[in-house]
N, C-alpha and C positions, 0 to 999 in steps of 0.2 A: 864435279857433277856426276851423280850415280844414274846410270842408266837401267835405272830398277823401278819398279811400284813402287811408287812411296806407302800405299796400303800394306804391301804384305812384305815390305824391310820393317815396316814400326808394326810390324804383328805377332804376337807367339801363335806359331806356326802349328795346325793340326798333327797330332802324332801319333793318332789309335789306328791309321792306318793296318788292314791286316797284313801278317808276313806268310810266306809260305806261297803252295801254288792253287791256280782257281779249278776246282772240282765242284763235282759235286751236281745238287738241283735244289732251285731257289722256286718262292711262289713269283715274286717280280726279278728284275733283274732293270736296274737304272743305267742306261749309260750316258756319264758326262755328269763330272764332279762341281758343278757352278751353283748358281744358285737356285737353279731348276729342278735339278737333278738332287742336290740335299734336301730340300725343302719336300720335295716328294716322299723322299727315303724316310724322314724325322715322319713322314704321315702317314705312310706304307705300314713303318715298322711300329708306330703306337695301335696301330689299329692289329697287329698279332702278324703281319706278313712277313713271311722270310725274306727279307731287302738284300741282294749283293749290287752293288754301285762297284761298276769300274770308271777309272781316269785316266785319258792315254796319261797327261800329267801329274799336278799336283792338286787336290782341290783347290778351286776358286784361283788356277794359275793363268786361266785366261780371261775374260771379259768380267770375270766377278768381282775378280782382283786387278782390274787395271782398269779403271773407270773414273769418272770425274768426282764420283761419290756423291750422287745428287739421287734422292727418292722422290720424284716426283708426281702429283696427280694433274690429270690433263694428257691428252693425246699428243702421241707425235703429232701428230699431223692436225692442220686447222678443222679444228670440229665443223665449221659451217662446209668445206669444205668435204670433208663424211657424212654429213647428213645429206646433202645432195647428190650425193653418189651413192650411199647406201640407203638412204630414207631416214629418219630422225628418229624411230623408234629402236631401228639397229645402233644410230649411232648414240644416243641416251646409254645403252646396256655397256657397250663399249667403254664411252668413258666413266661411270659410274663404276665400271670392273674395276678400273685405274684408281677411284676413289678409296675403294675397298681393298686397292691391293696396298696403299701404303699405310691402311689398317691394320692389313693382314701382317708385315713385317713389324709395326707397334706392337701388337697381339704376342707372337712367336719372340720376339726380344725381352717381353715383360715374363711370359708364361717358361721360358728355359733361361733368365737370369745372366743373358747374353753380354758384355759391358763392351757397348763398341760406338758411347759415345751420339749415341740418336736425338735429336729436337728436332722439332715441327718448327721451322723459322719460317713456312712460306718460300715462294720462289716466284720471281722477276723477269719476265720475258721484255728486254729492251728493246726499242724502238732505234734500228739505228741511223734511219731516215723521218723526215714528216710524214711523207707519205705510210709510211709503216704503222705510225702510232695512228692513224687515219683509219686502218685496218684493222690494228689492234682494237680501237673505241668500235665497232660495226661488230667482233667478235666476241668483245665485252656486253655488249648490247642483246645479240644475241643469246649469249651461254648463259649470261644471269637470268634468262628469261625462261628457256627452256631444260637449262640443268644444271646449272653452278651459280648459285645467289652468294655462294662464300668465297666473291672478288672483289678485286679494289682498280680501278681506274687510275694510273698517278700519273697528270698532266706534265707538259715539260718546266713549268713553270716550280715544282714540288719532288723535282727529279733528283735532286742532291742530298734530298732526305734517304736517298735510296743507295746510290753511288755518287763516287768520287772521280766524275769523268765530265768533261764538257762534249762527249760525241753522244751523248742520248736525247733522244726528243718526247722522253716520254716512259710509261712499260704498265705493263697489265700483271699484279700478282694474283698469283694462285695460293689462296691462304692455308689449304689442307698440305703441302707440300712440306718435307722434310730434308736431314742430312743425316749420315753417319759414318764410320770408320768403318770402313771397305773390308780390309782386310780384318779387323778383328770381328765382324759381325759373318763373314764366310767361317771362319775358324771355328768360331761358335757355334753356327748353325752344324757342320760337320760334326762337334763331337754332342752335338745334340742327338744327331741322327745315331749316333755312333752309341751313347747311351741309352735311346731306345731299341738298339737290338739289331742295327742296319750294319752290313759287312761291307767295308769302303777298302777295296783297294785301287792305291794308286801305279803311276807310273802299271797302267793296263790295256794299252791302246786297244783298241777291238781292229780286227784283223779278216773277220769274218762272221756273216750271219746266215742260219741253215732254217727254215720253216719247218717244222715238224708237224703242225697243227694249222687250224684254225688262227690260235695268237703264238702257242708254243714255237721255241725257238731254240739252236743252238747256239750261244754265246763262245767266240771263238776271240783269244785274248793272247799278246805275248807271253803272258802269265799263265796263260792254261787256259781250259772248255768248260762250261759247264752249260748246265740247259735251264730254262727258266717256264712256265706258265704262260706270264705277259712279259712284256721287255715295252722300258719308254727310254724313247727317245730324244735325251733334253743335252744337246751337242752343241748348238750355236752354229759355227759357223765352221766345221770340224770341216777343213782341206784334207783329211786321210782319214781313211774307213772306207767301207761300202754303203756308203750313204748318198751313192748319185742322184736319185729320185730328189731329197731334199735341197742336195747339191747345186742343182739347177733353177733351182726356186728361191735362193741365195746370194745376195752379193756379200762379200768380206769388205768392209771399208776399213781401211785403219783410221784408228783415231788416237792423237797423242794429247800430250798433256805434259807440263811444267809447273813444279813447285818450288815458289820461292825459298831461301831461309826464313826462320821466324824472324816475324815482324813485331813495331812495337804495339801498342795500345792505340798510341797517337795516330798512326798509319793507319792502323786497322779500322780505327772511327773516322777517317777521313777516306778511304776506300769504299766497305761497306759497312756505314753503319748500323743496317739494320742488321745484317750476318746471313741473309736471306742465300738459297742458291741463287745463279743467275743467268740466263742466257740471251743471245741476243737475234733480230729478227732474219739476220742476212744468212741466205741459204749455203753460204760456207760462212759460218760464224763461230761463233764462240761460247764459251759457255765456264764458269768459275763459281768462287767459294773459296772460302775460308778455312782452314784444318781446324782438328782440336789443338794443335800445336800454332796455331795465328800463324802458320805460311798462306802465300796464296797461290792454290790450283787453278791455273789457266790452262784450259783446251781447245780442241777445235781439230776440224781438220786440215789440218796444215798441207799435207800434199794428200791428193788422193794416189795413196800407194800403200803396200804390206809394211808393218812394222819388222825394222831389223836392226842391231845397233848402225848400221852406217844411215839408216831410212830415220831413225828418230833421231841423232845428232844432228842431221838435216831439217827435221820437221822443229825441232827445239829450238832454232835460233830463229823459225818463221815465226813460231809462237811467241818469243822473246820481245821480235821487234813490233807484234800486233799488240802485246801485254803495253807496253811503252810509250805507243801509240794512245793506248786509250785512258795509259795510268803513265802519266811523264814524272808525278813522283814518286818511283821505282825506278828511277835511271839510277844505276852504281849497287843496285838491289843483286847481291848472289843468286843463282840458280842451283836449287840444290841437287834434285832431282827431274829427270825427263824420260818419258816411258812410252809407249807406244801399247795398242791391242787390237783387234777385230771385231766390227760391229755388224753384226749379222743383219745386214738388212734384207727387206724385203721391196720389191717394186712400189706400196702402196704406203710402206713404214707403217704396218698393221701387223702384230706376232699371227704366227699361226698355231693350233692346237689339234688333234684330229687323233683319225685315227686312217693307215692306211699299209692295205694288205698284212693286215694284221701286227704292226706296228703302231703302238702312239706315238704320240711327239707334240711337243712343247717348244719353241724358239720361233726365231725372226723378229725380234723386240725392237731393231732399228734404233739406238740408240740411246732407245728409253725404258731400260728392264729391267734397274735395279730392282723394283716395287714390282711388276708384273710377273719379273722371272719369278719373285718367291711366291707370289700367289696361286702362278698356274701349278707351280708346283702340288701346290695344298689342293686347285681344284683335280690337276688328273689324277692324284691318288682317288680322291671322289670317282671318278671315269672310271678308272680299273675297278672301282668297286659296283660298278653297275649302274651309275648316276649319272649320263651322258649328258641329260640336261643341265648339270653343275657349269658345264662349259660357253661360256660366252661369246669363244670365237667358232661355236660350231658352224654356226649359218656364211664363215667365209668361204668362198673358193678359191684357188690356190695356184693358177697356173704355172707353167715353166716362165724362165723370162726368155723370149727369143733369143738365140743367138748362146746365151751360157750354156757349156759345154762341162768347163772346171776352169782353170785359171781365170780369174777377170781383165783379161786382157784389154777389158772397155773399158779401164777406169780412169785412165788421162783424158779419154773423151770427154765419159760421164763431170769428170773436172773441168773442164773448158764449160762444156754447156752452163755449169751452175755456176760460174763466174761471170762468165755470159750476162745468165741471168740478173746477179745481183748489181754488175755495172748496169744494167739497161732500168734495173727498177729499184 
């Protein structure tokens, strides 16, 4: 068992990387190589801006590259649930951003000839109680009504058509929803960026930041200084830097994940047959899919703790026995691969986007960013060019979360509570 991404060990790995040290003055300057931060840079640098992206590591070696591989539209969070807390015209705009962002990655894959393996199969939120799919039907009712007519309701009765489990009661798909290969679609987008003119160096942790201006800054790098214009901010869930402000407005959750060996045909039509992604309703749940390669990706958050190799060989065997549990033919099934990453959440699991003390930034996608990280990307290139309205999540506000300081030392609580939770309902 490789204790790697299975996305970026089966990927050919970015390599235009610049050598040498960082000088110099840029009109932007991006920091944070994922998919936030390139997808900016491919927009920055078409439109004639001098783009330098630095990476404390590799592109796409954290969250873009170690993820479930799921692009989906539809909120983290229960849409009725944000319309009642934000009013329904905010939350319309919100998820519709989500609709358009897994556009916006169709769009940029077709238009840079990116091959990393993309279909729209839909995706499957399962009911892992009655009472669940009872909520699900009330949110289905809802959302077809007021902003998603392209759903489907699939009773428990019609549920095998979807998976190969006796633990669902049921699941609400989201028909605009897709998949793709993680790792070669980050690689892509990098030398997309990299072809239009954007100067990507990696392994460039930032070190330090000077305000010279209004937005002007000096960009302070293991690599060297140089100074920038504007500088965005699209980092995730970056534990090192001078980013406390954001820092505290952040939780790191790890999230891990297990890939079986390839599977046959047979399996794979008796698992999922429709290919759909998939997740489930319980608030430490699950969530899988299918590779290009027919393994199958099961996640979740197995412990709430940092990924490290001894944190994921631990999470990997939680994940193992919940895969087995809900898929018992896969018992004697190898594990090939188990990985672990950080999901930058936020209190409300709502990204934020802004602009502050003359800093942008982009992050807190909580889980759900494949599709939004590349869109906000595309929108604050728009922002830095003078189009604040482009921005969707302007109208959020953003508080500290009490009590975070920098390490999460809440998060075995925070884990009790949601287990808590999902035993009591």
């Amino acid at each position: 068992m490789k204790l790697s991404s299975y996305w970026l060990d089966t990927a050919k790995a970015f390599e235009g990387g610049e050598d040498g040290p960082l000088e110099g003055h840029a009109d932007v300057a991006v920091i944070g190589g994922g998919f936030t931060g390139l997808s900016a840079a491919l927009a920055l640098s078409r439109r004639g801006a001098k783009t330098v992206l630095v990476e404390a590591g590799r592109v796409g070696g954290e969250a873009s590259g170690r993820n479930g591989g799921h692009c989906n539209s539809g909120l983290a969070s229960d849409f009725r649930a944000v319309a009642g807390r934000l009013g329904l015209p905010l939350a319309r705009t919100l998820y519709r951003a989500y609709d358009a962002a897994v556009d916006t990655v169709e769009r940029i894959i077709r238009e840079q000839g990116i091959d990393c393996d993309f279909k729209r199969t839909g995706k499957i939120k399962l009911a892992a109680r009655p009472t669940h799919f009872d909520e699900l039907a009330r949110s289905y009712e809802f959302m077809s009504r007021e902003v998603d007519p392209d759903m489907d309701l699939v009773p428990a009765s019609a549920i095998k058509s979807e998976i190969g489990s006796d633990h669902f009661y049921g699941g609400l798909v989201y028909r605009k929803s897709g998949q793709m290969h993680m790792g070669k679609f980050v690689a892509g987008l990098a030398r997309a960026a990299h072809r239009s003119g954007a100067a990507i160096y990696e392994r460039a942790p930032v070190t330090k930041l000077r305000r010279l201006g209004a937005r002007k800054h000096e960009i302070t790098t293991q690599r060297g200084s140089f100074t920038a214009d504007q500088v965005l901010l699209a980092t995730g869930t970056s534990m090192r830097g001078p980013f406390f402000h954001f820092r505290r407005r952040i939780v790191p959750v790890g999230s891990f994940i297990i890939a079986t060996q390839p599977l046959s045909e047979n399996m794979l039509g008796d698992l999922m047959p429709t290919r759909r992604t998939a997740t489930t309703t319980k608030n430490i749940g699950h969530y899988f899919r299918i590779s290009p390669d027919n393994r199958l990706l099961f996640g979740g958050r197995a412990r709430f703790a940092l990924s490290s190799p001894t944190s994921d060989v631990k999470s990997g065997r939680i994940l193992e026995k919940a895969m087995l549990s809900l898929f018992p033919q896969l018992r004697g099934t190898a594990i090939d691969y188990c990985w672990g990453g950080l999901v930058d959440m936020t209190a409300d699991r709502l990204p934020r986007a802004g602009e502050h003390e003359g800093l942008f930034y982009a992050m807190g996608y909580s889980g759900h960013g494949t599709q939004m990280s590349v869109h906000m990307g595309q929108v604050m290139a728009q922002v830095l060019n003078g189009k604040a309205d482009a921005n969707p999540l302007r109208e959020l506000d953003w508080p500290a979360i009490p009590g975070h300081f920098g390490p999460p030392w809440f998060l075995p609580f925070v884990g009790a509570y949601y287990r808590m939770k999902d035993w009591l309902h």
